[in-house]
N, C-alpha and C positions, 0 to 999 in steps of 0.2 A: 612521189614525194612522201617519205613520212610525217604519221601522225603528230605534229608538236602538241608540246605538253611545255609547261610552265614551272618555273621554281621560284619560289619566296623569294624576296627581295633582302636590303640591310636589315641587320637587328643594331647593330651598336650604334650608327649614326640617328635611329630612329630614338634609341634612346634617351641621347643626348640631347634630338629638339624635342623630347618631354620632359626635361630639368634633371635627369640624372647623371651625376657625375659620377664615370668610371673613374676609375684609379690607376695608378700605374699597376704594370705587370697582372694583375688578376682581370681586369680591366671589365667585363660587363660580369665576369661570372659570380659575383656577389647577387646581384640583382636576382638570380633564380633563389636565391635564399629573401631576400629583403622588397624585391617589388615583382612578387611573382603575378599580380592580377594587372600590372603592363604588360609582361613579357606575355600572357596569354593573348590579352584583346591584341598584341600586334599582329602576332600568330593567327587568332581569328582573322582582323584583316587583311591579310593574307591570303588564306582562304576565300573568305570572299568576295577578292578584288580578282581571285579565277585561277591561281597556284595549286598544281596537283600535289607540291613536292615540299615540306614544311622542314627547316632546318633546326635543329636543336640549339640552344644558347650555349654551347659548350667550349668554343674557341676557346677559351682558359679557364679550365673546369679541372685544369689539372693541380697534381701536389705540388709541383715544379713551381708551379706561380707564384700557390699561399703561402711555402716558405721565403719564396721572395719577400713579400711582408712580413718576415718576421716568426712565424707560426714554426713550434717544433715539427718533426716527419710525421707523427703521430695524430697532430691536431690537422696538419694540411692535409692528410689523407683524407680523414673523419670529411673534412668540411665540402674539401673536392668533391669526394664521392655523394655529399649529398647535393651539391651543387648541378650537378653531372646529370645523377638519378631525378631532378627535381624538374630540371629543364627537359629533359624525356618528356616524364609525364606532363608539363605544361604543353608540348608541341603536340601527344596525343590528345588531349583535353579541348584543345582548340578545331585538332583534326575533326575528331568526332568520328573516325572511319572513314574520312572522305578525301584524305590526303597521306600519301605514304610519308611517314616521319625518317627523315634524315637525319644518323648519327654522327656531328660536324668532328672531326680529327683536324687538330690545326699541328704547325710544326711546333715541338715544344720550346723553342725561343721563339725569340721575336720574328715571324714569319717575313719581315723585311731584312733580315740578320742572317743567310743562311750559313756565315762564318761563324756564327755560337751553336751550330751542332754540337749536340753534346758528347758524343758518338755512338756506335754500333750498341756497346755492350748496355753500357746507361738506357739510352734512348729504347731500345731491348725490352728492357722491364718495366720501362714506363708506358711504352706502349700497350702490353700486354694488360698491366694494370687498368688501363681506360678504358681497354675492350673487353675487360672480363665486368664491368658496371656497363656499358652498354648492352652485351647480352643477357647480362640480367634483367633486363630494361628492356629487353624486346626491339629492338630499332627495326625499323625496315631496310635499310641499307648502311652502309660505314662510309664516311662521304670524308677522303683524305681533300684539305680545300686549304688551298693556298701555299700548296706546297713549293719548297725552293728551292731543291734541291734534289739528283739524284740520288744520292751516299740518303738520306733521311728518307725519301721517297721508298726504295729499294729494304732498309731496316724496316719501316713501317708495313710494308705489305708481305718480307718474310714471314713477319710476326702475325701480322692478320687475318693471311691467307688459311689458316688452321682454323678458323672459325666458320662456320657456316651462316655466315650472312652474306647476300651480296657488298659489292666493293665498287666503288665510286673515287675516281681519283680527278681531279682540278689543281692547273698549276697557275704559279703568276709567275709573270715573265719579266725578262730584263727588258727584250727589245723581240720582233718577231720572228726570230732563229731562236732566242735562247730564253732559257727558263733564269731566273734571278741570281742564279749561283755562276752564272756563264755555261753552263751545261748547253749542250744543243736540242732542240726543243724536239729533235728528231730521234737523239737518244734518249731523250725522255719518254718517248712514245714507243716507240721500240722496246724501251724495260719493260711497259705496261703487258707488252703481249707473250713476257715469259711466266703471269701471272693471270689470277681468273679476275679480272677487271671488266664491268659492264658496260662503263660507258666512259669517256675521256670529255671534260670540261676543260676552260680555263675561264680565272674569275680573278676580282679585283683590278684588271690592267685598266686602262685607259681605251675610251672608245676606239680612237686610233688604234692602238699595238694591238689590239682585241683584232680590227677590222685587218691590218697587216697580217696577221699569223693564221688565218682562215683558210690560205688555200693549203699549207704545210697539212692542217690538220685532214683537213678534206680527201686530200691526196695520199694520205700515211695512216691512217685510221678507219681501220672498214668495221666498226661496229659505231653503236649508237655514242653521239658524242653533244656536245652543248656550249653557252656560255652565259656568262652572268656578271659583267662588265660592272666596270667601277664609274659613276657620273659622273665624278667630282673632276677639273681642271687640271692640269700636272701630275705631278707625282704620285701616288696614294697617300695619306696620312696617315702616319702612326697609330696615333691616338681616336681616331675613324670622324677627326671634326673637318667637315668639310664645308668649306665656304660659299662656293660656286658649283653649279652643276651644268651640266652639257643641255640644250632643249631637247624638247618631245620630241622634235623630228628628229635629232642626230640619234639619239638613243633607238628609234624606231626604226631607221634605214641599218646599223650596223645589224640590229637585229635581224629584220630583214637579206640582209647579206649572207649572215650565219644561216641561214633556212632555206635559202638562193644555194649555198652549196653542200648542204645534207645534211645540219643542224635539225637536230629534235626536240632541243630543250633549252629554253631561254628563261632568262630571269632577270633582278639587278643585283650588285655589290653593295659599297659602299655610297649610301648621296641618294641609291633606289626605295621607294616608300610603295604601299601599295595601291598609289594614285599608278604610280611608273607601270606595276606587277598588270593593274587592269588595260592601261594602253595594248599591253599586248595581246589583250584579247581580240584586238580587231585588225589587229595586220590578216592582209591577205595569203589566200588559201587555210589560214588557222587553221581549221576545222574540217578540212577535207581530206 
């Protein structure tokens, strides 16, 4: 059995139960400008509630967003990129050297939306723009999460494959064949191995679809792979406000499942705090 290792839990739903209201479209990425001494302590607990793997606050750290509000190309570059670079150094800051910081790449719409692709050529240069302030930032890996599609999946790693960082790809899925866009979760896996991809996750789905798609993964994926399930009831939430969550033991047994059949890396989504992150420290064999 491999070694398990742990990854950070929610940043946006955490934020939410500390009074901060996201916004539409830019949605937590302000916060790395406006409430950076939350975004650290969560990150610190994080750490240490036992997460080797620290995510960056960047879900919408991009240009794409802050013109949504409004902001000319000019000014939503400027603010992105400091948003972007800010949430870096908050995720190393909390690290402290003791947790690999994860550069988070989201889809550039609405990661529930994989019909607002913007397409190849656009999405092209936006990519590249997000990875050219990551590498300057130092990340320890490019962690594409939440992806929903192959056609954005496939652009996105064209484009990032030419950098030398490792590459971390996680998708969320429609149902336990298919990834959200109706792709097959099998060609989804299969694109990954025409590319230098380290490890295959999937995150945000539902305890359920999480625990259904386990053996696909198991059986089509022979390097190191993980997940980081979503707690919350139903659907996912848009907006990351989640009402209901799943208990300690549902969350603990899927877990368990995933590490049952060759999972190395577990964490939460959406609804996960780092009360959830420390649970996992005690599932059996952890540590062996």
């Amino acid at each position: 059995m491999p070694k398990i290792k742990i990854i950070d839990g929610a940043m946006g739903s955490e934020l939410i139960q500390k009074g901060l209201h996201l916004p539409k479209y830019i949605w937590s990425a302000q916060a790395n400008i406006e409430s950076q001494e939350i975004i650290y302590k969560i990150h610190k607990e994080y750490k240490e509630a036992g997460a080797s793997y620290l995510t960056t606050n960047t879900f919408r750290s991009t240009p794409r967003s802050y013109q949504k509000i409004g902001l000319n190309k000019k000014d939503a570059i400027q603010i992105a990129e400091i948003s972007l670079k800010n949430a870096v150094l908050l995720a190393k800051r909390a690290s402290n050297n003791k947790c690999k910081v994860l550069g988070s790449i989201a889809p550039l719409e609405d990661c529930y939306s994989p019909n607002l692709f913007p397409g190849e050529n656009i999405a092209k240069n936006e990519f590249i723009q997000i990875t050219n302030w990551f590498q300057e930032s130092k990340v320890d890996v490019l962690l594409l999460e939440t992806m929903n599609s192959i056609i954005e999946t496939k652009t996105c790693l064209d484009t990032i494959s030419t950098y030398n960082i490792p590459i971390w790809v996680s998708f969320v899925l429609k149902d336990d064949k298919h990834i959200l866009s109706g792709d097959q979760l099998l060609d989804a896996i299969k694109l990954l191995g025409d590319y230098n991809v380290d490890r295959l996750l999937i995150n945000c789905n539902s305890l359920n679809r999480t625990k259904n798609a386990l053996s696909i993964i198991s059986k089509t994926w022979n390097k190191p792979w993980g997940i980081y399930p979503n707690l919350g009831f139903g659907e996912p939430s848009a907006d990351g406000n989640i009402e209901k969550i799943h208990s300690d033991e549902q969350f603990i047994e899927v877990c368990k499942e995933a590490i049952d059949q060759g999972a190395s890396l577990i964490g939460g989504c959406c609804g996960s705090t780092p009360y959830h992150i420390n649970l996992l420290k005690n599932i059996k064999n952890f540590n062996k």
